[in-house]
C-alpha positions in Angstrom: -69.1 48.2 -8.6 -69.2 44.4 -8.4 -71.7 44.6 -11.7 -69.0 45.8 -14.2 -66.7 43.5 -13.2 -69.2 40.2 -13.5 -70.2 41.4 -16.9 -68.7 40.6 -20.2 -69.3 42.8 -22.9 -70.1 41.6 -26.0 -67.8 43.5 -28.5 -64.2 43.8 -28.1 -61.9 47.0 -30.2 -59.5 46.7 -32.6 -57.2 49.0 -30.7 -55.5 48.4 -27.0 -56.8 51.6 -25.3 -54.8 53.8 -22.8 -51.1 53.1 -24.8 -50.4 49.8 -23.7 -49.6 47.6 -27.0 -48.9 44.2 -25.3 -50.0 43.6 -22.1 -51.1 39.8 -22.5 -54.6 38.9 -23.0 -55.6 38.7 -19.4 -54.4 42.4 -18.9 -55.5 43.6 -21.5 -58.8 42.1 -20.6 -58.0 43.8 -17.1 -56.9 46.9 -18.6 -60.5 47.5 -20.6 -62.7 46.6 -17.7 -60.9 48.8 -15.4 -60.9 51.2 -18.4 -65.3 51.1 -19.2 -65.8 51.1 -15.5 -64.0 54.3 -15.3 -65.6 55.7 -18.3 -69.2 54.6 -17.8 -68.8 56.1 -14.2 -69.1 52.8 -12.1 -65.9 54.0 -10.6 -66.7 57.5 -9.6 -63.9 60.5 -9.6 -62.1 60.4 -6.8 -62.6 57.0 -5.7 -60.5 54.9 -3.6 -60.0 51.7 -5.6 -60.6 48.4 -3.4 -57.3 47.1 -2.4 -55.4 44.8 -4.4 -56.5 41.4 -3.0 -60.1 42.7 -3.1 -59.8 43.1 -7.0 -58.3 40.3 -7.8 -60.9 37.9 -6.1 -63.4 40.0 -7.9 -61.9 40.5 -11.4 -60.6 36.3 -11.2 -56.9 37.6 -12.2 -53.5 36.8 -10.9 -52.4 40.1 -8.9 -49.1 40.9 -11.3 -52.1 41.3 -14.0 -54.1 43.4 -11.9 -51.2 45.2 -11.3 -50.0 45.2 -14.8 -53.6 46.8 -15.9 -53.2 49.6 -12.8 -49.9 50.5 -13.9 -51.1 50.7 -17.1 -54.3 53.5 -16.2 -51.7 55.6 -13.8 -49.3 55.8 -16.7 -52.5 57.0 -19.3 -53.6 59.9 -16.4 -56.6 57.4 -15.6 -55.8 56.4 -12.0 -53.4 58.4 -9.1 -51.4 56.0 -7.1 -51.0 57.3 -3.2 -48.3 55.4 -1.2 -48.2 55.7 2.6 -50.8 56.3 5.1 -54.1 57.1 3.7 -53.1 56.2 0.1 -54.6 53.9 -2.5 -55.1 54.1 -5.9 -57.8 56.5 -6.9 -59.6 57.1 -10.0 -58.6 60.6 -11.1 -61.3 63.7 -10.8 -60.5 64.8 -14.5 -59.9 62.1 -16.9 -57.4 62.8 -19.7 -59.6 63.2 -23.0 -59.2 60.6 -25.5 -57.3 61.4 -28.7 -59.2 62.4 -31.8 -59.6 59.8 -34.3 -56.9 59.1 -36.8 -58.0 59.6 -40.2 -57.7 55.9 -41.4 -60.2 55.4 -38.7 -62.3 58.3 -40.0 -62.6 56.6 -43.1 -63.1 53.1 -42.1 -66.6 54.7 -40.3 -67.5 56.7 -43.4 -67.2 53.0 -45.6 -69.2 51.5 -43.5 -72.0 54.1 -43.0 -72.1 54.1 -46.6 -72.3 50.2 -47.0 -75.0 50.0 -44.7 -76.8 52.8 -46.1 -76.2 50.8 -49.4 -77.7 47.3 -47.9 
C-alpha cells in the first residue's frame, strides 16, 4: 500500500473526480491518490483503511486534508465510514461506476484521435 502513496504520477485530469469542485490543492491531491489506489486495487474491497495518523504520516498531509479527501470518497459511494467498536473506514466491496462521458468530452477525444492520426 505504502507504493501508491510514495508515487507521483505523471499526468494530472482536467476534471476533480468523485464531485468535489474545490477541495484545495492538497486535497485534491489527497482525494486522487486515495481515488487510483482504490481504482488500481492497491486498496482492496473491503479494506480497513490505516487509521488516521497512520495516513497522514504516509500521504505527508495535514489530518483536516486527509479528512477532507475521506469525506470526500464516503460522500461519492467510494469509502464506508464505521464509528464505534470495530469501525474504521473501509473501502467499499462494489464501487459506484463512473458516469459515462459527456459529449463535449466525446468530442474532445474524437479531435485528437484525428489530429494525431493526421501528424
Amino acid at each position: 500500500m505504502a507504493e501508491i502513496f510514495e508515487h507521483r504520477y505523471g499526468t494530472r485530469i482536467d476534471v476533480v473526480p468523485y464531485g468535489v469542485e474545490d477541495a484545495g490543492y492538497e486535497g485534491t491531491e489527497t482525494l486522487e491518490r486515495l481515488g487510483t489506489a482504490i481504482k488500481l486495487g492497491l486498496l482492496e474491497p473491503g479494506s480497513r483503511l490505516p487509521a488516521e495518523r497512520e495516513l497522514c504520516g504516509r500521504l505527508g498531509i495535514a489530518r483536516s486534508t486527509l479528512r477532507q479527501a475521506l469525506t470526500a470518497l464516503v460522500q461519492s459511494g467510494h469509502l464506508r465510514a464505521v464509528r464505534g467498536r470495530g469501525g474504521g473506514t473501509f473501502v467499499v466491496e462494489s464501487p459506484p461506476r463512473a458516469p459515462d462521458p459527456s459529449v463535449e468530452v466525446l468530442a474532445g477525444w474524437r479531435d485528437a484521435l484525428t489530429r494525431a492520426r493526421g501528424a
